[in-house]
C-alpha positions in Angstrom: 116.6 88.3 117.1 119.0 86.3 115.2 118.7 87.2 111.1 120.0 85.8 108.0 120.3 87.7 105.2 120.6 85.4 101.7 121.4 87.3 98.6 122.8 86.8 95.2 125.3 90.1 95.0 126.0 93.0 97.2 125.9 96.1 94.2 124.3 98.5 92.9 121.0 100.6 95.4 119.7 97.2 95.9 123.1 96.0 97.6 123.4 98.8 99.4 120.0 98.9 100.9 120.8 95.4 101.9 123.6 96.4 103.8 122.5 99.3 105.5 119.9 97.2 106.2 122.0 94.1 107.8 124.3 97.2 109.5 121.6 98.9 111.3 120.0 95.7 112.5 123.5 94.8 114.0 123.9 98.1 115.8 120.5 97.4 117.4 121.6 94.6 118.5 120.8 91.5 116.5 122.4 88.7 115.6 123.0 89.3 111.7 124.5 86.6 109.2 124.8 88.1 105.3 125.5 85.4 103.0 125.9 86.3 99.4 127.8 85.1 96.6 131.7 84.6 95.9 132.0 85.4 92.5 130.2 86.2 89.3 130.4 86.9 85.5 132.4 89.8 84.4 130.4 93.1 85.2 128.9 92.1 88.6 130.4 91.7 91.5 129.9 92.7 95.1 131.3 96.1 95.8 134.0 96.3 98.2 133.0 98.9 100.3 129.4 96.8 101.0 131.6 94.3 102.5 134.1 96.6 104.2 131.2 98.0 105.8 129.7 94.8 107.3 132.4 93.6 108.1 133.3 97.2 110.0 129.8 96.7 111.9 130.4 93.1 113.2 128.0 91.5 110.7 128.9 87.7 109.8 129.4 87.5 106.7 129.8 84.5 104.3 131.3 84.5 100.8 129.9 81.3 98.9 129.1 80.6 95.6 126.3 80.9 94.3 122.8 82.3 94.9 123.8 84.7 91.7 124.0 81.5 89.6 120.6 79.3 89.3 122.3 76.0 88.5 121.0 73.8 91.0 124.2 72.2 92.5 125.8 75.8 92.7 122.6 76.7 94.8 123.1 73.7 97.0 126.6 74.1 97.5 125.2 77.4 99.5 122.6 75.4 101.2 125.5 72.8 102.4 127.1 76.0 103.7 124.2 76.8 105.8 123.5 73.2 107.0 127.3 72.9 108.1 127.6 76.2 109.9 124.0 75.3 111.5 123.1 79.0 110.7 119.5 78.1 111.1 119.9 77.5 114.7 117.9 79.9 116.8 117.4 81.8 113.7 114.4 84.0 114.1 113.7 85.1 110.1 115.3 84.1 107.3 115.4 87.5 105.1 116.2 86.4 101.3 117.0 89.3 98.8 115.3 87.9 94.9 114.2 84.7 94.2 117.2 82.2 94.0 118.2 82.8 97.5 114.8 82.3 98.7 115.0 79.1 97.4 117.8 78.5 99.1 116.0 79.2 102.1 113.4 76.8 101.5 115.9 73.8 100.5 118.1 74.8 103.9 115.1 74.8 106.5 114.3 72.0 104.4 116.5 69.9 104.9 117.1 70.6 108.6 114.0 70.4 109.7 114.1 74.3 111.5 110.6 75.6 111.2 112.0 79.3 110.2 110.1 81.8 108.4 111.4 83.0 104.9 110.7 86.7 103.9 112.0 87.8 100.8 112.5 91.4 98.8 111.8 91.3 95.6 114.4 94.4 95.2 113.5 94.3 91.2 111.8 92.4 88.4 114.3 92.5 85.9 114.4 92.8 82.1 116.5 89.6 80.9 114.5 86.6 82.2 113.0 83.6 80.4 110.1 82.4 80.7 111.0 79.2 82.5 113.0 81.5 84.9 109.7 83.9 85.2 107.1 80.8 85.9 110.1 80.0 88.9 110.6 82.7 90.5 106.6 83.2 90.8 106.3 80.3 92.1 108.8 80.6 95.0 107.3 84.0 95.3 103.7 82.6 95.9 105.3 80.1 99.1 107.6 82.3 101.1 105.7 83.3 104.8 106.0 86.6 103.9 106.8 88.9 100.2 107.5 92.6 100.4 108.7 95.1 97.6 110.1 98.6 97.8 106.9 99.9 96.0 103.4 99.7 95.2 104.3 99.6 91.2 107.0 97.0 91.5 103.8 95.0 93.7 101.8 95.3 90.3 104.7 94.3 88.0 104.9 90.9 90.1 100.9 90.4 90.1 101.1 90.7 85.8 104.0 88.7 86.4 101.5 86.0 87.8 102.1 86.2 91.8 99.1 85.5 93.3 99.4 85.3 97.0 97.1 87.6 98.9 99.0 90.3 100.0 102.2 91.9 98.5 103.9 94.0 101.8 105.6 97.2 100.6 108.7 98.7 102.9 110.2 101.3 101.2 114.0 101.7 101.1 116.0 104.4 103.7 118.8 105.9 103.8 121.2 107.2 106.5 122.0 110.7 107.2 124.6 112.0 104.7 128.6 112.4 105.5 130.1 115.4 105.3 132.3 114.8 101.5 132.8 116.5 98.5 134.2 115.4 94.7 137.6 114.6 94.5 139.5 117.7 93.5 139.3 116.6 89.6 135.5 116.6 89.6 135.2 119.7 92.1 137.5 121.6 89.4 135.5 120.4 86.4 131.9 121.5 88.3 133.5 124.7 89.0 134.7 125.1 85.5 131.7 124.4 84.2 129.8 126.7 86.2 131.8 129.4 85.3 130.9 129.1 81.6 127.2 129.3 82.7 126.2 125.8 82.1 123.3 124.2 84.0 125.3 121.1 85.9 122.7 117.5 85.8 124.1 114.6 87.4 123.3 110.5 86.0 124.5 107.6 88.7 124.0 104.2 87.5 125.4 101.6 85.5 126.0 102.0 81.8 123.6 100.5 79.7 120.2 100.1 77.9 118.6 99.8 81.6 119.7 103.3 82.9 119.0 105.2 79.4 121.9 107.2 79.7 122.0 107.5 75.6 118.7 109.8 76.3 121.1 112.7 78.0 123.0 112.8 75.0 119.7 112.8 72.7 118.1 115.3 74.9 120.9 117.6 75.2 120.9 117.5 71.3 117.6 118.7 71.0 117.9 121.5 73.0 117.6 124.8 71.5 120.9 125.9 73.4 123.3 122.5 74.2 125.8 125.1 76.0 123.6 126.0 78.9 123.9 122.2 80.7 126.5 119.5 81.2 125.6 116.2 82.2 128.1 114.1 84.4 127.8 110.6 83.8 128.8 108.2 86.6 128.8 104.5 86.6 130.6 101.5 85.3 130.1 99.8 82.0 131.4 100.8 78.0 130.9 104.5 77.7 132.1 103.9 74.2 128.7 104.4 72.3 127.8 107.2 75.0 130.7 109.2 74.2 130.4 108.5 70.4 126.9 109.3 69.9 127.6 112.5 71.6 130.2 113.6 69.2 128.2 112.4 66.1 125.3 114.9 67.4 128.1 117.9 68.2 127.5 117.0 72.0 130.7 116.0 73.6 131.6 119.3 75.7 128.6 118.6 77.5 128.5 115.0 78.0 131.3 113.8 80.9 131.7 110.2 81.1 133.6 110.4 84.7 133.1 105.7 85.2 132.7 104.4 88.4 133.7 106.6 91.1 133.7 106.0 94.6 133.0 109.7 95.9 129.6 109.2 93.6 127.0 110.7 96.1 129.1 113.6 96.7 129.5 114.3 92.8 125.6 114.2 92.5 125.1 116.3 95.5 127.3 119.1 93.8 125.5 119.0 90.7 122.5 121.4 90.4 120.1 118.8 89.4 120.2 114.8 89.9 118.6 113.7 86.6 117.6 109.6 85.9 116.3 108.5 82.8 115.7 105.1 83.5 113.8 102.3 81.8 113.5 100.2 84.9 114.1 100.4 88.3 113.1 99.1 91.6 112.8 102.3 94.3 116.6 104.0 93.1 118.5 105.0 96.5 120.2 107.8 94.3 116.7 109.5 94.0 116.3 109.3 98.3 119.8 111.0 98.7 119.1 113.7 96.7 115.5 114.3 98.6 117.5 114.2 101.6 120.5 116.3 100.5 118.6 119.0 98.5 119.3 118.1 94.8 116.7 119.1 92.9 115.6 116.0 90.3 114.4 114.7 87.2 113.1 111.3 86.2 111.8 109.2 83.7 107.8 108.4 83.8 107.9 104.9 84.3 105.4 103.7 87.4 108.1 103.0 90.0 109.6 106.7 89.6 106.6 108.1 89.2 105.6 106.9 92.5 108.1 108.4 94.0 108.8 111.4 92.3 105.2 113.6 92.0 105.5 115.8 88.9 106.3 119.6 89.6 106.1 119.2 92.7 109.0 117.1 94.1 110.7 116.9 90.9 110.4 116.9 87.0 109.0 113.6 84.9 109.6 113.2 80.9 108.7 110.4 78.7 112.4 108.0 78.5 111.7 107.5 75.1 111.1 110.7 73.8 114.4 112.9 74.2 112.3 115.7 73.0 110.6 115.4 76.1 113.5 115.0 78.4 115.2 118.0 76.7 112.1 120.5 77.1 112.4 119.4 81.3 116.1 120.2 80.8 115.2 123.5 79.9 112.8 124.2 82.3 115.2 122.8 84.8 117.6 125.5 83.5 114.8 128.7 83.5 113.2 127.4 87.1 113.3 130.3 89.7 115.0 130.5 92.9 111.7 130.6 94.7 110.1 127.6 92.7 113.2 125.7 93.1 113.2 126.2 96.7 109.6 125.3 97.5 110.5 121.6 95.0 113.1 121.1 97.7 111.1 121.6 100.6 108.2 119.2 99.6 111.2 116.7 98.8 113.0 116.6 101.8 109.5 116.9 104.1 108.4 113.2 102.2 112.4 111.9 103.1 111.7 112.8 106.2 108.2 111.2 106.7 109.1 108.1 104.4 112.7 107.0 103.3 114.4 107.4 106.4 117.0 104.2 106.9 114.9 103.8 110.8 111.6 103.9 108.6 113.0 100.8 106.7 114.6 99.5 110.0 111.3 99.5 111.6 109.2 98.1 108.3 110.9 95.1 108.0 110.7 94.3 111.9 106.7 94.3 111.5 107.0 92.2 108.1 109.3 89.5 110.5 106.3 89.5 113.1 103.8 88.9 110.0 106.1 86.1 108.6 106.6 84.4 112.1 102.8 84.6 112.8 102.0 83.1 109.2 104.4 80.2 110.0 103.0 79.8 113.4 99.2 79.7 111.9 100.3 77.1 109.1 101.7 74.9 111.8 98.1 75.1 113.7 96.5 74.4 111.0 98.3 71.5 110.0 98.9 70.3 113.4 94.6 70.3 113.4 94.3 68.5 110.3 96.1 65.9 112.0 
């Protein structure tokens, strides 16, 4: 097959999955194209390493502004970009990550006549559109062959949304098996140091900001009857600034460590006793499938999409992300859970990686959605061509 990935950014879980995605293909050998955008506002970007790693694997990949932007003439300045470099030709699926690039999609088969079929991943709904932006991408949503979504909540949150196409596919996300890493000897020292004073280590990956929740840690921990039994690392880019003084106002700070964006990230979590995410939204976190696969216990917020895929006491903890009461009595229990009970959390975890979230799982999920979308574009074509 010859596939081409469309995308506004390569960062964050989503990027990642994307690129794991585009890698693994490759290795199987396809014929991948990623195209994503160039450059964007100040606190986005594509992270390096996504595009050291596809370009590492042979991938073709295509720097062009902008599928992150929805001005029209930036969006068509891609679809020139296509059109020139005939990347439709022979192209078996067009695979477009949100909704601008699948747009893009549409305009670029379009407007060279290719009878390609467009599946896109709705990776997440987001928090920050208008309602003019909303009634769009629903609307490209409802046209594309083929729509999938990493979960059956994030499916719901597009039908109240106002998608109403038949059938919603769900592939969850994968991930590889881990490499062999640790911290970088000034976070291996500080989770040694901490352990030694007795303290409960929880890891938070993610971006700073209202999104992630990371302010209720520091409410949490301040509502605990005993803040010196845990210690929260904090990893992520974005202004720590009210993070760090929040947890000073409330006599937090020695337990609150804002380490910024790291790159040794997964291997900080995976030396941390508990992987903890209080999120507000999400799509299907990747952070949450690593530490299923590397035996981290963890604890998320109750919202539908985590819920999903964490199952309360049995393959982690849930709390209520807006009640830091809530999240500090999980904390605790987190801190008085046996050995035994621990263990047996673990083990239910890492059997439903195993069965689920593997990176072949996905691999394999999104080759049947391809056959569905090229079937769907070959029955529209039948039926048209017997109209006429």
């Amino acid at each position: 097959m010859r596939i081409l990935h469309l995308t506004t950014l390569l960062q964050g879980g989503a990027g990642r999955a994307i690129a794991d995605l585009a890698c693994a293909q490759q290795r199987a050998g396809h014929w991948v194209d990623v195209v994503t955008s160039a450059t964007a506002p100040e606190g986005y970007g594509n992270y390096p390493a996504y595009l050291e790693q596809l370009r590492e694997t042979g991938v073709d990949l295509h720097l062009v502004d902008s599928m992150f932007s929805r001005e029209l003439p930036a969006n068509l300045h891609v679809v020139r970009h296509i059109l020139d470099r005939d990347l439709l030709a022979g192209t078996t699926v067009v695979h477009a990550h949100a909704a601008t690039p699948a747009l893009v999609a549409l305009m670029a088969k379009g407007a060279s006549g290719r009878r390609v079929p467009v599946v896109e991943t709705m990776h997440g709904w987001g928090l920050r559109k208008n309602l003019a932006q909303q009634r769009a991408d629903v609307a490209i949503m409802d046209i594309v062959e083929r729509l999938v979504v990493p979960a059956s909540s994030s499916a719901d949150v597009l039908r109240a949304a106002g998608v109403s196409r038949a059938e919603i596919a769900v592939v969850a996300y994968g991930v590889g098996e881990a490499l062999s890493s640790t911290p970088k000897d000034d976070v291996h020292a500080m989770v040694d140091g901490l352990r030694q004073q007795q303290r409960t280590v929880f890891c938070c990956v993610g971006t700073i900001g209202d999104r992630k929740n990371q302010m209720a840690i520091v409410e949490a921990i301040a509502c605990m009857a005993d803040p010196a039994r845990v210690a929260c690392l904090i990893v992520g880019d974005g202004d720590p600034s009210a993070l760090l003084a929040r947890a000073d106002t409330l006599g937090v700070g020695h337990a609150v460590h804002v380490l910024g964006y790291r790159t040794d990230a997964p291997s900080i979590a995976r030396a941390a006793d508990w992987y903890l995410l209080p999120s507000r939204s999400e799509g299907q976190p990747l952070s949450i499938l690593e530490a299923y696969r590397d035996g981290v216990p963890v604890m998320a917020s109750r919202i539908p999409e985590l819920a999903e895929l964490v199952h309360d006491d049995e393959t982690g903890l849930l709390f209520d992300q807006e009640a830091p009461a809530d999240l500090a009595r999980r904390m605790s229990d987190a801190v008085r859970m046996t050995h035994a009970a621990r263990e047996a959390q673990l083990g239910r975890a890492r059997r439903r990686f195993e069965t689920t979230f593997t990176l072949q799982a996905m691999v394999h999920g999104y080759a049947a959605e391809y056959a569905h979308a090229r079937a769907a574009l070959h029955a529209a074509g039948t039926t048209t061509g017997a109209a006429a």
